[in-house]
C-alpha positions in Angstrom: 35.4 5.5 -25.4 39.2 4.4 -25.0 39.9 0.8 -23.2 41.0 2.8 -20.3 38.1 4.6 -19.6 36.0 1.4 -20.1 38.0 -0.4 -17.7 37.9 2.5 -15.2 33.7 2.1 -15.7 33.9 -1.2 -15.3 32.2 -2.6 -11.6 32.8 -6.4 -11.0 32.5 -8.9 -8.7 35.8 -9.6 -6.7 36.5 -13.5 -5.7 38.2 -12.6 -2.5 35.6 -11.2 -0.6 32.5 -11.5 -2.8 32.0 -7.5 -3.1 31.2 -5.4 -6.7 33.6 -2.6 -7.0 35.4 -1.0 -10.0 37.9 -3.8 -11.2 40.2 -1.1 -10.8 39.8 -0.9 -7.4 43.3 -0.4 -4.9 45.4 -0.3 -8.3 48.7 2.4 -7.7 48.5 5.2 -10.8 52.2 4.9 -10.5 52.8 1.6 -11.5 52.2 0.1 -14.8 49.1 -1.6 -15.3 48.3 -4.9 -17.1 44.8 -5.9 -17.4 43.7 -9.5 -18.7 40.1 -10.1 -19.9 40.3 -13.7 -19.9 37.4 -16.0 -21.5 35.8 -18.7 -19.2 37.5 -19.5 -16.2 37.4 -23.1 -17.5 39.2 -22.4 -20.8 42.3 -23.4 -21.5 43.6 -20.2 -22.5 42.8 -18.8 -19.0 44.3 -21.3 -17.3 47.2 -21.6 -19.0 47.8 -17.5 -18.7 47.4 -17.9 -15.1 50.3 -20.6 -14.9 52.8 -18.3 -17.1 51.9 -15.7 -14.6 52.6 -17.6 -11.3 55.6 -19.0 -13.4 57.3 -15.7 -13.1 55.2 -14.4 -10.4 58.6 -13.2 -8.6 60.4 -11.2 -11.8 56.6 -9.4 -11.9 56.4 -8.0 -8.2 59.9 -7.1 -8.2 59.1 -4.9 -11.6 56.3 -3.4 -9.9 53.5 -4.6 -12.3 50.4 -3.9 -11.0 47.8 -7.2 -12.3 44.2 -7.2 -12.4 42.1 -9.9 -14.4 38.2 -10.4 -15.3 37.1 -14.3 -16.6 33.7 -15.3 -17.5 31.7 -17.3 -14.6 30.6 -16.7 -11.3 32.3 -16.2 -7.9 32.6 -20.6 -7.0 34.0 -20.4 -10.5 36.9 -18.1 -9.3 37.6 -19.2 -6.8 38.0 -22.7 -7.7 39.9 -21.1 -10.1 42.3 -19.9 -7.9 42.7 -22.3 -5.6 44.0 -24.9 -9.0 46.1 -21.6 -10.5 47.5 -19.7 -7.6 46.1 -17.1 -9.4 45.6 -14.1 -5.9 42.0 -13.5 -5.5 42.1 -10.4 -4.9 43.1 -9.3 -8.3 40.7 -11.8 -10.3 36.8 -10.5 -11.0 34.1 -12.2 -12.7 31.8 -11.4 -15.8 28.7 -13.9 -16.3 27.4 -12.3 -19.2 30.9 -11.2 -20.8 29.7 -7.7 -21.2 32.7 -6.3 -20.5 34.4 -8.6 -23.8 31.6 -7.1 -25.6 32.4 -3.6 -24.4 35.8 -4.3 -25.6 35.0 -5.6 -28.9 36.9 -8.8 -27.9 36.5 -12.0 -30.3 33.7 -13.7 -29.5 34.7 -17.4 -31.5 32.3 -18.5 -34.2 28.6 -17.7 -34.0 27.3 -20.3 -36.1 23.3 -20.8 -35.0 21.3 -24.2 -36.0 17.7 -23.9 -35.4 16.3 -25.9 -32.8 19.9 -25.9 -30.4 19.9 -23.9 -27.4 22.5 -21.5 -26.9 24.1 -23.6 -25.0 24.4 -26.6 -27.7 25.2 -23.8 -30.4 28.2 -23.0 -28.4 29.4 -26.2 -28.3 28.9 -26.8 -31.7 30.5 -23.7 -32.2 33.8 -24.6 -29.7 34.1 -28.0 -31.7 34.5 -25.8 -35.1 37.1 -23.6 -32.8 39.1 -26.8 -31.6 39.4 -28.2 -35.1 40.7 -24.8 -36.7 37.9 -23.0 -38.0 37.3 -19.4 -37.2 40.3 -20.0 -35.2 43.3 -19.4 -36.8 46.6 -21.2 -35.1 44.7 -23.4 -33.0 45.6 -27.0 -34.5 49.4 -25.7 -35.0 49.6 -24.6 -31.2 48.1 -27.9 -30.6 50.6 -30.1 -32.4 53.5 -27.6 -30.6 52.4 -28.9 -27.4 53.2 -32.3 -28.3 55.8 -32.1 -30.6 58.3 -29.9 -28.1 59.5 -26.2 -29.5 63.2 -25.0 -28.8 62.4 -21.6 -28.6 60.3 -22.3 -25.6 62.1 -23.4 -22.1 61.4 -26.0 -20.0 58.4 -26.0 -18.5 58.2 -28.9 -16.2 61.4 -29.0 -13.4 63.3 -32.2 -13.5 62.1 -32.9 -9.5 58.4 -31.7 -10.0 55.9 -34.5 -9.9 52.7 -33.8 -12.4 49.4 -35.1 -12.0 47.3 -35.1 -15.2 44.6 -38.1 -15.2 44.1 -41.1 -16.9 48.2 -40.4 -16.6 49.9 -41.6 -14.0 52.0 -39.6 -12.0 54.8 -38.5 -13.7 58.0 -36.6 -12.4 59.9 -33.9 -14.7 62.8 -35.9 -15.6 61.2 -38.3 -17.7 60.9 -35.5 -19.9 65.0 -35.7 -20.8 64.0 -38.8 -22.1 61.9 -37.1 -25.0 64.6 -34.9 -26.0 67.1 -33.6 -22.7 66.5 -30.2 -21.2 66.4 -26.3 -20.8 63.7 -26.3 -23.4 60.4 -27.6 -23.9 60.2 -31.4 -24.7 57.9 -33.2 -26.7 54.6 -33.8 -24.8 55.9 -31.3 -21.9 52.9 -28.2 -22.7 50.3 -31.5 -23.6 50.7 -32.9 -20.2 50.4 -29.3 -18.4 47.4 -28.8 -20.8 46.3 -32.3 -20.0 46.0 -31.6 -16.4 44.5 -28.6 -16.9 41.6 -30.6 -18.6 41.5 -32.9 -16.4 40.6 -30.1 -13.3 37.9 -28.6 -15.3 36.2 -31.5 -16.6 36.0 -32.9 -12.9 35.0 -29.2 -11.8 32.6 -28.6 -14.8 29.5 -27.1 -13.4 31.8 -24.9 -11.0 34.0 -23.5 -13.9 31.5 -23.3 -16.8 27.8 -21.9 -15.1 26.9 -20.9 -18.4 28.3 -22.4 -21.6 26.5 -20.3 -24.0 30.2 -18.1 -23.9 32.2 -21.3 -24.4 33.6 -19.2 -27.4 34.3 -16.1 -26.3 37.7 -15.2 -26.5 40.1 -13.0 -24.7 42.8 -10.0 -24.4 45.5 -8.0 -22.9 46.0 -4.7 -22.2 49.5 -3.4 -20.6 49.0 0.8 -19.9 52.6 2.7 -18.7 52.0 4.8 -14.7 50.7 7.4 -16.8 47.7 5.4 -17.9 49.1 5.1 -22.1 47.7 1.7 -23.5 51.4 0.5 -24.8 50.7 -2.9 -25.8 47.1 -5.1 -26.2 46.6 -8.3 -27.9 43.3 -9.5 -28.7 43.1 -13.1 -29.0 42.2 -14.5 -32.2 41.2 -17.9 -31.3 41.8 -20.8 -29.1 45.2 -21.2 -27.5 45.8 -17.8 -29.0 46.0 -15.9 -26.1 49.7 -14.3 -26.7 51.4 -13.2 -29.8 54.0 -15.6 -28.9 53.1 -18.3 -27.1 56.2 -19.8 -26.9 57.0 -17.1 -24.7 53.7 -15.4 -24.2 54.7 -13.1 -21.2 57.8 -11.7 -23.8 55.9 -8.3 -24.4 56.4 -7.4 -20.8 60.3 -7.0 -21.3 60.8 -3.8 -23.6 58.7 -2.1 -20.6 59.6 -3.6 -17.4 63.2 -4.7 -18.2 62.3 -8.7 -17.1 
């Protein structure tokens, strides 16, 4: 079965109003379709796909894209999640089980089992590998990008925006120029965004993890034209791996929307 047809199979709870209908539910044939199978709603790959997308949430509508997304967790998880992202309810479902990642053959992170750990403990174990580089290629050197600043990237942070990112205090954008100036992203810009991002879900835990035994499941995306031709997927190899270029990860848009 092709990843359309799956998707067009595929019932889901939706956060807005609590109802299982086809994920594809209220979606126009004649626009083109992206369709993000994100892994927990508490990971930061999720979370950080979801601030790219309210980033250049105006350029999208105006291109017509037509969004839907499916995370792992339950509905409190979602919409906590959106209420921290922006992320519209309406086009954000929910997967406990990650059947549908399964359907799709997605990665599901290291699967390392030690006798007497429940599934649970294994998938921390498991994570901790992840975070450290194994079984998850590009990890450590997207980590060090975050901190060390990448010119290829832009500025992330606006020089008036005031970030919130405990133990941190409060910091406003401009004290980035200080690391290394502007239109491009400083030193210890994408830490701090990543930083707050931890912060949320480690105070929100229970809410955005209900399950950790898919703490390693990882993601993908899958961009089909109006006439429903998968033209681009990635499928993401690890953690913090959830674009082929994360220094731009919403680039593969432009050869088919003209962003």
């Amino acid at each position: 079965m092709d990843t359309l047809a799956i998707l067009q199979q595929t019932r889901r709870q939706r956060i807005s109003d609590g109802e299982t209908v086809p994920i594809l539910d209220g979606c126009v044939p004649a626009t083109r379709l992206l369709v993000l199978v994100w892994p927990q709603l508490g990971d930061f790959d999720s979370l950080e796909y979801a601030w790219w997308l309210q980033r250049e949430a105006a350029q999208l509508a105006a291109a017509g894209l037509t969004i839907r997304a499916v995370g792992i967790g339950d509905r409190t998880a979602g919409q906590r999640f959106c209420q921290f992202t922006g992320f519209p309810e309406d086009w954000l479902f929910v997967d406990p089980q990650a059947d549908l990642h399964s359907q799709l053959r997605l990665y599901p992170g290291l699967k390392l089992k030690l006798g007497g750990l429940s599934a649970a403990q294994n998938a921390w174990l498991n994570l901790m590998l992840m975070c450290a580089g194994i079984g998850s290629p590009g990890t450590l050197a997207e980590v060090f990008r975050g901190y060390r600043g990448d010119r290829h990237a832009p500025q992330l942070i606006p020089d008036e925006a005031v970030v919130k990112a405990p133990p941190l205090p409060a910091l406003k954008g401009s004290i980035f120029q200080f690391a290394g100036g502007s239109q491009f992203q400083r030193p210890f810009e994408l830490a701090t965004l990543r930083l707050r991002n931890m912060s949320e879900v480690l105070a929100h835990w229970q809410t955005y993890v209900p399950n950790a035994a898919y703490l390693t499941q990882r993601g993908g995306t899958f961009l089909f034209d109006t006439q429903g031709t998968l033209i681009y997927q990635h499928r993401d190899p690890g953690i913090l791996g959830f674009a082929a270029n994360m220094s731009q990860p919403l680039a593969f848009l432009s050869p088919h929307l003209s962003l």
